[in-house]
KETORKOL-255354 format. One line per 10 residues: number of its first residue (from 0); their letters; for each residue x, y, z of N, C-alpha, C. Coordinates in steps of 0.001 Angstrom, whole numbers, plus 500000, padded with zeros to 6 digits. Atoms other than C-alpha are relative to their C-alpha. Layout:
BEGIN
NUM) a) X:Y:Z:X:Y:Z:X:Y:Z ~ ...
# end
This chain:
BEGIN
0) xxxxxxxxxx) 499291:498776:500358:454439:727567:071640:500725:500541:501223 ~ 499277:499025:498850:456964:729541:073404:499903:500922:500725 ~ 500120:498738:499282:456503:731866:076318:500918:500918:500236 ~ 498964:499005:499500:458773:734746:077513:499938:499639:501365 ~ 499919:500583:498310:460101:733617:080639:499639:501785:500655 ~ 500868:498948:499051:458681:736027:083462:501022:501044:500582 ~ 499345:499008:499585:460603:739408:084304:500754:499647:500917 ~ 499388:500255:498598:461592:738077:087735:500697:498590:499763 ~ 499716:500921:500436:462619:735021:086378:502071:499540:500100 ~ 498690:500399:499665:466001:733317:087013:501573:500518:498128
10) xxxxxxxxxx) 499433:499575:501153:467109:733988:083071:500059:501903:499485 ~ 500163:499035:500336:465827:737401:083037:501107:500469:500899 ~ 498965:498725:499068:468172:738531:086167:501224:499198:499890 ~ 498783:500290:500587:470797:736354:084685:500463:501043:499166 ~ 499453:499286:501074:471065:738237:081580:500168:501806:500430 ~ 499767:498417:499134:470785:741831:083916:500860:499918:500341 ~ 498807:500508:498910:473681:740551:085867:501126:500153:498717 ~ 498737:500459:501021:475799:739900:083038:500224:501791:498846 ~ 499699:498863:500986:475145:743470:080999:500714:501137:500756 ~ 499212:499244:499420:477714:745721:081269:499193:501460:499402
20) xxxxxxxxxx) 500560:499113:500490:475512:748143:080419:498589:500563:501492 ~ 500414:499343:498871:473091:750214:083408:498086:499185:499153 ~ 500219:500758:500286:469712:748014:082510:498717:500058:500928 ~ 501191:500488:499219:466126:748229:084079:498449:499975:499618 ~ 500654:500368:500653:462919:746946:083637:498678:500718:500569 ~ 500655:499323:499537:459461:748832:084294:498829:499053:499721 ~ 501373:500201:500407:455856:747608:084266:499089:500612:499340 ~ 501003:499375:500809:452732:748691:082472:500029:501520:500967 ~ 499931:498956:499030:452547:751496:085584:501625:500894:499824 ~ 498825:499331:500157:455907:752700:085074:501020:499876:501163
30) xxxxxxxxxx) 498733:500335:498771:457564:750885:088396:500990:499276:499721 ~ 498803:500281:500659:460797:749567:088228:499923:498682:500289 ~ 500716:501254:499790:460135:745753:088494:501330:499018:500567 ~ 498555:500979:499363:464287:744622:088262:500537:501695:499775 ~ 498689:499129:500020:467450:746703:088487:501250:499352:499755 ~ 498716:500785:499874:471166:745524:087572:500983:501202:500725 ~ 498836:499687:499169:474166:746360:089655:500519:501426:499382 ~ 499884:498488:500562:474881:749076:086961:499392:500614:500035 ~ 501273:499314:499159:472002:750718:087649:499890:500676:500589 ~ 500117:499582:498315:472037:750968:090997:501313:501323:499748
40) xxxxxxxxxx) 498316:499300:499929:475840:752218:090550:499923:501440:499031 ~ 500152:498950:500615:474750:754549:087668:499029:501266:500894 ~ 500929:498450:499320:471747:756501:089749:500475:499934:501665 ~ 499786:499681:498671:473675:755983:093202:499166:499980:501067 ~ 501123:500748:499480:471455:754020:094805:500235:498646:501132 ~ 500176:500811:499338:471471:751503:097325:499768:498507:499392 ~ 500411:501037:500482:471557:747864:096100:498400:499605:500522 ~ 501306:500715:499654:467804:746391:096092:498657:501479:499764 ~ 500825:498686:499969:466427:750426:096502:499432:500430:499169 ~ 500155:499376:501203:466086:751128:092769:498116:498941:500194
50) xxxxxxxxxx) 500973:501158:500550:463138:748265:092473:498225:500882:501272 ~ 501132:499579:499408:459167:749256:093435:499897:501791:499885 ~ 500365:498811:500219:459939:752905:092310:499428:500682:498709 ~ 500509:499733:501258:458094:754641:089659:501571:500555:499075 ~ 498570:499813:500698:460657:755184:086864:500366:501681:499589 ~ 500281:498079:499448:459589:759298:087115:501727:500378:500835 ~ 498920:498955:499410:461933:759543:090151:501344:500156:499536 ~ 498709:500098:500849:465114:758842:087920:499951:501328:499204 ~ 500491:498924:501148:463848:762200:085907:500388:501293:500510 ~ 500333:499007:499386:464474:765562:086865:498463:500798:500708
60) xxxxxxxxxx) 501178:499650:499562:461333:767338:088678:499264:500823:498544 ~ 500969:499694:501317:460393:769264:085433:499997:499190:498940 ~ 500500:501109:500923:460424:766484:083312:499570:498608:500457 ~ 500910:501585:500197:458301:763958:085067:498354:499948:499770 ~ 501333:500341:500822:454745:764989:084491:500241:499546:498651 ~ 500175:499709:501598:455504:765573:080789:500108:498082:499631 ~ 499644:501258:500550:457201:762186:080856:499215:498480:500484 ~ 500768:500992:499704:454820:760162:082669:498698:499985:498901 ~ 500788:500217:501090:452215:761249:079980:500431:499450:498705 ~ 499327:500653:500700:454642:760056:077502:499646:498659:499922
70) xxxxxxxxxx) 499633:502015:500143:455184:756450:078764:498482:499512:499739 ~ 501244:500705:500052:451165:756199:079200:499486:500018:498539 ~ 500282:500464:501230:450732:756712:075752:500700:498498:499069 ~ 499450:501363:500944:453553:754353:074625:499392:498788:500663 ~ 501033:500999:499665:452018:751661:076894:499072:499628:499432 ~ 501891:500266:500415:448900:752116:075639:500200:499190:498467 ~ 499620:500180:501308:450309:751645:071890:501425:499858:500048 ~ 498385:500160:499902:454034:750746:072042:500194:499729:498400 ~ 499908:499799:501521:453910:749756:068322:499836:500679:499119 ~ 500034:498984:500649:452912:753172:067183:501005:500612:500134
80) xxxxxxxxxx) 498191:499670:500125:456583:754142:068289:500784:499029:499771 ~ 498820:500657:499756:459411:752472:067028:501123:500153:501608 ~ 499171:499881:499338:461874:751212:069312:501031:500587:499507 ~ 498879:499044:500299:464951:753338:069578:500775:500313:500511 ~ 499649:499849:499082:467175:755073:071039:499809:501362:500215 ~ 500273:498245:499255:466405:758950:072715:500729:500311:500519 ~ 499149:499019:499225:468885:761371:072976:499409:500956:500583 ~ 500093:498479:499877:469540:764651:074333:498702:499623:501489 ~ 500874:500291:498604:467673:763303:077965:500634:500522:501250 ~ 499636:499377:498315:468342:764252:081407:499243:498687:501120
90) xxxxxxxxxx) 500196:501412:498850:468643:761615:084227:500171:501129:501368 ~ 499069:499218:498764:468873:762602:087966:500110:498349:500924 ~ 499477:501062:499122:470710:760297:090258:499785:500526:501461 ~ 500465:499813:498989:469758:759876:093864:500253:501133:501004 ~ 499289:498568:499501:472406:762445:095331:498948:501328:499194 ~ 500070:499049:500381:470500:764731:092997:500731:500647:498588 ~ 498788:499879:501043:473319:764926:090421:499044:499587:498786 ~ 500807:499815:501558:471549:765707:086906:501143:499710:499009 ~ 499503:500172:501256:473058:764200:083882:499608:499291:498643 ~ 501090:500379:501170:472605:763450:080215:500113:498293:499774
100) xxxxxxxxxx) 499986:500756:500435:471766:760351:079131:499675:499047:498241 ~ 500821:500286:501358:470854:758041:075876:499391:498703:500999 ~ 501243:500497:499336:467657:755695:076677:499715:498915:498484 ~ 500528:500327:500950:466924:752610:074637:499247:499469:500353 ~ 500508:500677:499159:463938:750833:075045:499297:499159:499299 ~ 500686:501151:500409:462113:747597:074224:499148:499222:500934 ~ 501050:500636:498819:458778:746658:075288:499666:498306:499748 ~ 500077:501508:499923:458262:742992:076490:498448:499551:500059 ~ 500911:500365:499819:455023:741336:076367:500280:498225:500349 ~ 499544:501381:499628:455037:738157:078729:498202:499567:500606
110) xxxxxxxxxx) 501157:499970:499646:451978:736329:080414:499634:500990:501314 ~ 500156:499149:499031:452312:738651:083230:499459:501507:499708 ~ 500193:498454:500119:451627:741634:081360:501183:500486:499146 ~ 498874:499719:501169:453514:743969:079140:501260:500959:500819 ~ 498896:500162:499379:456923:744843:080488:501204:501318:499159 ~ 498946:499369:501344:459694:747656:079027:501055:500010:500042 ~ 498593:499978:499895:463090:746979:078840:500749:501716:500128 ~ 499521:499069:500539:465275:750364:079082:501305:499691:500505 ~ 498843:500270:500165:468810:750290:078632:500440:501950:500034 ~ 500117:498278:499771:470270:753962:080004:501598:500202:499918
120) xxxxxxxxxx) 497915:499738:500203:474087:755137:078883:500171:501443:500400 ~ 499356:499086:499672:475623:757851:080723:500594:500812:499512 ~ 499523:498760:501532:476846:760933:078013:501228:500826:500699 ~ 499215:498773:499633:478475:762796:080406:501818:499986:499972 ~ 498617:499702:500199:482177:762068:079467:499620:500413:498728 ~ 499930:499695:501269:480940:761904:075812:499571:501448:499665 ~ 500436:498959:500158:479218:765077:076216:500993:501611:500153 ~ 498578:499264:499800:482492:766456:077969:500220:500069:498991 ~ 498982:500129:500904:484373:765540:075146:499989:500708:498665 ~ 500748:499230:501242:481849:766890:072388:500439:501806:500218
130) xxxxxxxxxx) 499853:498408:498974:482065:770374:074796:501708:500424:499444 ~ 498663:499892:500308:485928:770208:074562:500293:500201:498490 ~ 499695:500203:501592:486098:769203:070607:499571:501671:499892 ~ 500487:498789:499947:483802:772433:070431:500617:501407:500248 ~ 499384:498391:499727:485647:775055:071984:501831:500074:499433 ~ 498661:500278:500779:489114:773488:070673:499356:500438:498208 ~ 500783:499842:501339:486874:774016:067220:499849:501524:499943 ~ 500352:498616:500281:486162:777613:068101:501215:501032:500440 ~ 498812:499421:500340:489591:778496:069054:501197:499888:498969 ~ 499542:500196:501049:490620:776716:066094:499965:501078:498694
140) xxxxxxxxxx) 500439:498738:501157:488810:779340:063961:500396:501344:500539 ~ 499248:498152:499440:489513:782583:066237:502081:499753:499449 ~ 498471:499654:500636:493188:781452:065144:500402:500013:498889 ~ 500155:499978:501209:492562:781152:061946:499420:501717:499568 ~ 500163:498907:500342:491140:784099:061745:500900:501287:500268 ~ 498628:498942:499654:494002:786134:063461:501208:499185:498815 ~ 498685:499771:501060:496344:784616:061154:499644:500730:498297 ~ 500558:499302:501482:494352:785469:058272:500046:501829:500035 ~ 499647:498897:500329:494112:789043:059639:501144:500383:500574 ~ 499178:500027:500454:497812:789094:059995:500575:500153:498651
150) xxxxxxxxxx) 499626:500318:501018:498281:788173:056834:499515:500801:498793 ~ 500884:498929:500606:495758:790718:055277:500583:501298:500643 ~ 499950:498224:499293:496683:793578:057555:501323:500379:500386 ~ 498994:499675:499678:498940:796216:058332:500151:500012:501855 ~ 499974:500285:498283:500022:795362:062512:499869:501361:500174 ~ 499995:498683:499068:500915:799068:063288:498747:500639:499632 ~ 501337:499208:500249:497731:800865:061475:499133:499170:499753 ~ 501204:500457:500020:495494:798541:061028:499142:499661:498793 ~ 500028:500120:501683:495220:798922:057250:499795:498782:499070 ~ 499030:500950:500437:495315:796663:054835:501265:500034:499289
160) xxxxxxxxxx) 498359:499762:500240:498923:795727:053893:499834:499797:498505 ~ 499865:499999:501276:500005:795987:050525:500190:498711:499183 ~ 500536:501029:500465:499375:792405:049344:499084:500098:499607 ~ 501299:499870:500239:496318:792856:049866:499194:501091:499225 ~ 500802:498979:501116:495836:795902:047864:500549:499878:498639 ~ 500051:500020:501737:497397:794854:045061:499043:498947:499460 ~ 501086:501176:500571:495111:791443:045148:498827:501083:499638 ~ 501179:498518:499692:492001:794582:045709:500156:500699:498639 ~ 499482:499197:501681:493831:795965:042094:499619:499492:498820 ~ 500362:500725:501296:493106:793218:040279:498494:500167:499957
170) xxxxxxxxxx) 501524:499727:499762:489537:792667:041811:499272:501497:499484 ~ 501074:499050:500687:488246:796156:040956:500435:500633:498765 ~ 500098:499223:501332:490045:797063:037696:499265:498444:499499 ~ 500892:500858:500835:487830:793493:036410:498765:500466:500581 ~ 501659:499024:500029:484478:795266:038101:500109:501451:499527 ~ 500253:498584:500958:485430:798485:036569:499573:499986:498731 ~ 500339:500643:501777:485730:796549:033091:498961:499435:499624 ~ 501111:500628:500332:482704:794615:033653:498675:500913:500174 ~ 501371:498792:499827:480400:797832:034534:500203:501420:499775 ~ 499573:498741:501297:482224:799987:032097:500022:501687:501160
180) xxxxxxxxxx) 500313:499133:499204:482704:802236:035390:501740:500315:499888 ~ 498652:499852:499386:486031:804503:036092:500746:499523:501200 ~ 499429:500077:498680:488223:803815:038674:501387:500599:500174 ~ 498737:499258:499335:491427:805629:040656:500770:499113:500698 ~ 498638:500473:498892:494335:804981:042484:500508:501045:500265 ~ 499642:498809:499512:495568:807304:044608:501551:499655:501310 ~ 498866:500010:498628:499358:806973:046568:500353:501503:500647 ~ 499881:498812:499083:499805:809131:049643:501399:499605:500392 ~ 498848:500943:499761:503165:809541:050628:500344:501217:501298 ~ 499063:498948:498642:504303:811535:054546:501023:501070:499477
190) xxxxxxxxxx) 498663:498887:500615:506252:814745:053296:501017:499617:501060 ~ 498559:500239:499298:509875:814414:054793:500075:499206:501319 ~ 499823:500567:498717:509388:811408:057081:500901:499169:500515 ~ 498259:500582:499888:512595:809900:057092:500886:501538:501274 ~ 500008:499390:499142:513474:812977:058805:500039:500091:501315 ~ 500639:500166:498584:511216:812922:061602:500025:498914:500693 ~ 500011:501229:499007:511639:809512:062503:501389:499847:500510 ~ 498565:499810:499694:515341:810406:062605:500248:500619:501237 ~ 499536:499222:499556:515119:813176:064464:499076:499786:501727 ~ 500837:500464:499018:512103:811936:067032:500418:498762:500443
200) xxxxxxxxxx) 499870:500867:499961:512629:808338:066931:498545:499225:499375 ~ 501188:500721:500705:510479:805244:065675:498956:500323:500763 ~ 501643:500138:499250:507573:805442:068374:499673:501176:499635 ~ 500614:499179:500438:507260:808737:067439:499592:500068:499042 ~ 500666:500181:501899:506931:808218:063871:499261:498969:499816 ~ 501250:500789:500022:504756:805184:064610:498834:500845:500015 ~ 500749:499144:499503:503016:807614:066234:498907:500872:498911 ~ 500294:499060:501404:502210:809578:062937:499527:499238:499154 ~ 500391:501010:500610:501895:806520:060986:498679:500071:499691 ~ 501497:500150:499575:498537:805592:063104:499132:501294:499517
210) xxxxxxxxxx) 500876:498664:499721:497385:809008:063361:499297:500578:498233 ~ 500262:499875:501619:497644:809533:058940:498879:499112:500007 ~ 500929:501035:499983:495957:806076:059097:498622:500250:500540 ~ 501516:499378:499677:492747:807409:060903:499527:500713:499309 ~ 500694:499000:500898:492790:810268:058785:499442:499702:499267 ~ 500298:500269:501018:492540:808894:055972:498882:498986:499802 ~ 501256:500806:499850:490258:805913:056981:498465:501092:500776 ~ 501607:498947:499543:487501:808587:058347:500189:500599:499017 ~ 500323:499277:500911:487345:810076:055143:499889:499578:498530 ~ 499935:500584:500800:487200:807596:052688:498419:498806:499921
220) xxxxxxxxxx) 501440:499994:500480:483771:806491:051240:500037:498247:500199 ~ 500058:501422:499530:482484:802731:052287:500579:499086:498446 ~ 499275:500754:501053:483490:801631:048807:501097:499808:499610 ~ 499070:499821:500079:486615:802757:048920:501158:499197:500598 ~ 499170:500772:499496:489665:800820:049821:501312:500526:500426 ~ 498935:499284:499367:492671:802119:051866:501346:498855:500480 ~ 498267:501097:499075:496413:800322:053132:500830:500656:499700 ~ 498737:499709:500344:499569:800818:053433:500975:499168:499536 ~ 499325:501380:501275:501806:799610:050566:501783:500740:500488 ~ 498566:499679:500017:505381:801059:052149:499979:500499:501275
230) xxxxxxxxxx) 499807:499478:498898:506970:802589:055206:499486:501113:500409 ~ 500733:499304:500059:505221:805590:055044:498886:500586:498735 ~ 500050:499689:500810:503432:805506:052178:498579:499470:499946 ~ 501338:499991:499944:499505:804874:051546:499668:499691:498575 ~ 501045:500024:500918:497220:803540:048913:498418:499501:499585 ~ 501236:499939:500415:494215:803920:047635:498943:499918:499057 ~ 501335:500367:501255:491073:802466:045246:498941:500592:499946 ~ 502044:499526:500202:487886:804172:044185:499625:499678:499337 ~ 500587:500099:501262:486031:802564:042796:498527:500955:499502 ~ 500330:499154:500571:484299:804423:040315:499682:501423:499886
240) xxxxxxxxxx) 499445:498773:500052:485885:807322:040570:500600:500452:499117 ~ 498943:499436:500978:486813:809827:037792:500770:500701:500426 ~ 499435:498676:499688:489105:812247:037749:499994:500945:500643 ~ 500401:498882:499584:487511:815115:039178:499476:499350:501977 ~ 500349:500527:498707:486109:812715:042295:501225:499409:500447 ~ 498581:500300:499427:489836:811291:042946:500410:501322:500437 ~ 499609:498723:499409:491010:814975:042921:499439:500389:501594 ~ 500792:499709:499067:488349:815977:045029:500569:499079:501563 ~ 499956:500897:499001:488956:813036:047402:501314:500072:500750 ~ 498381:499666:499802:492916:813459:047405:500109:501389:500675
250) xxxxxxxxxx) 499940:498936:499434:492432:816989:048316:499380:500082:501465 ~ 500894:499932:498232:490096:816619:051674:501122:499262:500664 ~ 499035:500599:499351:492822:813862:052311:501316:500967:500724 ~ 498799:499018:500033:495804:816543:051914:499537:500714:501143 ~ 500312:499028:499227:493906:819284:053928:500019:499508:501105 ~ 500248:500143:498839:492747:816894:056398:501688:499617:501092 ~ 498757:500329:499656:496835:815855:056948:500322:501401:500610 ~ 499312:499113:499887:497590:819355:056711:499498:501201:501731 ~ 500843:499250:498525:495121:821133:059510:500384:499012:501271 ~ 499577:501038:499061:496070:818024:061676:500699:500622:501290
260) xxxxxxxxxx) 499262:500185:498743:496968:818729:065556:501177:499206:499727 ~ 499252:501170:499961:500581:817067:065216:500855:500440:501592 ~ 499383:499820:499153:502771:816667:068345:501187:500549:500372 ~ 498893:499252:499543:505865:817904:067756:500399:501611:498178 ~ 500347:498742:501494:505491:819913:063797:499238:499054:499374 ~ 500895:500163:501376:503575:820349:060836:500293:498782:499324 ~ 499954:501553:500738:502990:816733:059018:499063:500472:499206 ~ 500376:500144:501572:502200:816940:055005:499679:498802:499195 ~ 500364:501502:500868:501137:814538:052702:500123:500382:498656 ~ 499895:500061:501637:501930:814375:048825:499137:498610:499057
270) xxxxxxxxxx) 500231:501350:500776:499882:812543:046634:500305:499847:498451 ~ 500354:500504:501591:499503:810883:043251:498909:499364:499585 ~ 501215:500922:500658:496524:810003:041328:499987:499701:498313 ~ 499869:500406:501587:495855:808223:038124:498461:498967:499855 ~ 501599:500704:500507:492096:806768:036408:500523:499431:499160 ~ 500063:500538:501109:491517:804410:034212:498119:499999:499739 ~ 501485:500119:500756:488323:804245:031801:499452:499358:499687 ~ 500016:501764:500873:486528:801534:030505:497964:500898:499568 ~ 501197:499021:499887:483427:804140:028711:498680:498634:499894 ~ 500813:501074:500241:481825:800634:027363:500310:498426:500508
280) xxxxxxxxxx) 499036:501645:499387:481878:796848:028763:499213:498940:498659 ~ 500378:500369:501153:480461:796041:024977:500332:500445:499096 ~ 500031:501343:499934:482152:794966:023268:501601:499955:501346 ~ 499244:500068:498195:485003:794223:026761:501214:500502:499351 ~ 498314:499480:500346:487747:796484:026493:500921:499145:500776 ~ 498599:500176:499714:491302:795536:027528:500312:500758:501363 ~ 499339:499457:499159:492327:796347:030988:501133:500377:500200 ~ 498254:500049:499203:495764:797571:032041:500321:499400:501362 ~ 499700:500736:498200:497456:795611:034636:500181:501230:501205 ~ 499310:498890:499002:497796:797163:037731:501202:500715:500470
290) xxxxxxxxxx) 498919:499023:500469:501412:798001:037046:500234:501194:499810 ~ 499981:499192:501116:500892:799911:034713:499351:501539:500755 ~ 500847:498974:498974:497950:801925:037016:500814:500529:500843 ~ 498671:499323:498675:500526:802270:040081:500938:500488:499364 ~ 498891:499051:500831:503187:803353:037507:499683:501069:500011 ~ 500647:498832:500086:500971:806134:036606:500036:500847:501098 ~ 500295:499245:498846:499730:807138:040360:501605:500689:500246 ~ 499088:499988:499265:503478:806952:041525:500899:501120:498859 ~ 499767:499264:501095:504630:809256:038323:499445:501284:500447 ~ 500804:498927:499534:502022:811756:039684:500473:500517:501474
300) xxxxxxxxxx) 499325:500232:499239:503628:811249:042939:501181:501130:499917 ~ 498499:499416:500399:507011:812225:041758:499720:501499:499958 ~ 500195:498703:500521:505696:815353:040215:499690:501420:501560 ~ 500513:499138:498670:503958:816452:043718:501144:500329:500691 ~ 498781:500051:499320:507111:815906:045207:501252:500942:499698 ~ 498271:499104:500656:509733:817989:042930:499112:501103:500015 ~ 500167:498114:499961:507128:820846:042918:499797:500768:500985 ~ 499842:499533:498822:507291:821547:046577:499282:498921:501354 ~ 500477:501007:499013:505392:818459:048341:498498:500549:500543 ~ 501776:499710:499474:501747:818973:050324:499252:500285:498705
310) xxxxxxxxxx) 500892:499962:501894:499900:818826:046361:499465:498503:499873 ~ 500734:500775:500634:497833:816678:044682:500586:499898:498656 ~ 499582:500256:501042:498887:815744:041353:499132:498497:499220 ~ 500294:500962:500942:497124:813872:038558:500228:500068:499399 ~ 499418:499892:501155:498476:812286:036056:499771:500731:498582 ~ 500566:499499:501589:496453:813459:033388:499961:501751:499764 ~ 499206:498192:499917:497661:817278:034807:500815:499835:499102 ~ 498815:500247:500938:500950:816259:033380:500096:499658:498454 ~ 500390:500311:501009:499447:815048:030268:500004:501321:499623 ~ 500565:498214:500453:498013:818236:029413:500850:500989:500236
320) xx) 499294:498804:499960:500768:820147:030508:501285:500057:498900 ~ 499235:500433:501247:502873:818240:027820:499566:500128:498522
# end
C-alpha cells in the first residue's frame, strides 16, 4: 500500500514551489515544518525564517492563545471539523502589518505523524474593494434619496410640492371611505402677494413664503398633511376632520398669519375649506375624485377673497347661504 511521501520530501516542496498560492505546512505542535516563497513574501519574512516557528506568531497577539486552543483541539480530532475554508481572520506579517485573510486547511497524516496543510489568501484588496462597493452603495442611496426628496418636495419651504398632495388626495379620500371617517381640504392663499413681491422683490417674498410655511407646519396636527400646490398658495388634508374641526383649524392658521411679526407689513392669509362624508363604509359609498374636493375648497377660496380677504370660508357657508 501507498504511503504519503514525507512533508520534507522532494515532491512535497516541489508542489510548494510551484503554488501560486502563499502555502505552509505545520506539525502536530503547531510549528511551521515547510514554507513556499509566497509565504515568506506574503508575511515579509526572510527566505528560510518562516520554518521552526510556531504558527501563533503569524496571528495577532490577541488571537493566539484563543487560537492555539483551537488548533489543539483540531489536532486532537481533525475529523470532527470539516475541512474548509475560514473567513473573516486576521494575519500579522513580520513588519507587524495586520491583515485579513481566508485560511484553508487540510490535515495530512503521513508515517511521520499528522501534518496540516494551510493554504492563506490575502483579502486585503478584496476587502478594499468590498469597502469601496459599500460606500459607492451608500452614496448610491443618499442620492436616491435626495432625488426622491426633490421630487416629493417643495425646494424653497420644504413642503410637500403639489404632486405630492394630490397623490396624498387620493390616498386619504380611500381611508376616509374605508373608515367611513370625514375628511377636509383646506387651500391657503397669501392676501395680495403679487404685490409684495413686486414691490420688495423675490428674496423678499421668498422670505414670506418660508416664514407662512413654518406657520402653518407648527400648527398642524401629526396626521395632517401640508404643501404647497402654487406660487403662493398652500394646501391642506385632515384627515378626519369635519367641518367644525377644519374651521377651527383654518382659523388658528389665519390668526396665526395674521398676529405674525412680518418685516416690512401686515401679511394675510385667505382660505377655503370643503369636507367630504362617507357616514357608513357598509355598504362602500362612492367617493368624489379629488377634483371635484379642490373645486369645492378653491370655490370657498374665491368667496374669502371677494368678501374682503384674511376669512375663512366653507363651502357649506355658501350652501346655506343659498
Amino acid at each position: 500500500m501507498a504511503t504519503h511521501p514525507d512533508p520534507s520530501s522532494a515532491v512535497y516542496r516541489a508542489a510548494l514551489e510551484a503554488s501560486p498560492s502563499a502555502i505552509l505546512v505545520t506539525d502536530s505542535d503547531g510549528v511551521i515544518t515547510l514554507a513556499n516563497p509566497q509565504a515568506e513574501r506574503l508575511f515579509r519574512c526572510d527566505p528560510g525564517t518562516l520554518r521552526g516557528r510556531p504558527i501563533e506568531t503569524l496571528l495577532p497577539y490577541e488571537s493566539r492563545t484563543a487560537h492555539a486552543a483551537q488548533r489543539r483541539r483540531f489536532t486532537a480530532q481533525p475529523e470532527a471539523r470539516p475541512m474548509g475554508v475560514l473567513r473573516d481572520l486576521r494575519a500579522r506579517a513580520n513588519d507587524g502589518t495586520v491583515f485579513p485573510v481566508e485560511v484553508g486547511l487540510n490535515p495530512v497524516q503521513t508515517e511521520d505523524g499528522q501534518f496540516v496543510v494551510c493554504a492563506v489568501v490575502d483579502l486585503t484588496e478584496r476587502k478594499a474593494v468590498q469597502e469601496d462597493l459599500k460606500r459607492q452603495a451608500t452614496m448610491l442611496e443618499a442620492a436616491n434619496a435626495k432625488l426622491t426628496e426633490l421630487a416629493t418636495t417643495d425646494s424653497l419651504t420644504s413642503l410637500w410640492n403639489r404632486r405630492t398632495f394630490l397623490e396624498q388626495m387620493d390616498i386619504q379620500l380611500e381611508l376616509s371611505v374605508r373608515h367611513a371617517r370625514p375628511m377636509s381640504v383646506l387651500i391657503l392663499d397669501l392676501d395680495e402677494f403679487k404685490p409684495y413681491n413686486d414691490t420688495y422683490g423675490h428674496l423678499a417674498g421668498d422670505e414670506i413664503l418660508r416664514t407662512a410655511a413654518r406657520l402653518f407646519r407648527g400648527r398642524m396636527r401629526r396626521s395632517d398633511f401640508i404643501a404647497r400646490i402654487g406660487g403662493e398658495e398652500f394646501g391642506a388634508i385632515l384627515f378626519a376632520a369635519d367641518r367644525e374641526g377644519a374651521v377651527r383649524l383654518a382659523e388658528n392658521l389665519r390668526i396665526a398669519v395674521e398676529v405674525a411679526s412680518w418685516p416690512r407689513r401686515r401679511i394675510t392669509v385667505s382660505v377655503g375649506a370643503a369636507t367630504v362624508h362617507f357616514p357608513s363604509a357598509v355598504p362602500r359609498p362612492r367617493s368624489p375624485g379629488k377634483s371635484q374636493v379642490l373645486t369645492l375648497a378653491d370655490r370657498a377660496l374665491y368667496h374669502s377673497k371677494q368678501q374682503g380677504r384674511n376669512r375663512v370660508t366653507h363651502i357649506e357657508d355658501l350652501a346655506a347661504a343659498n
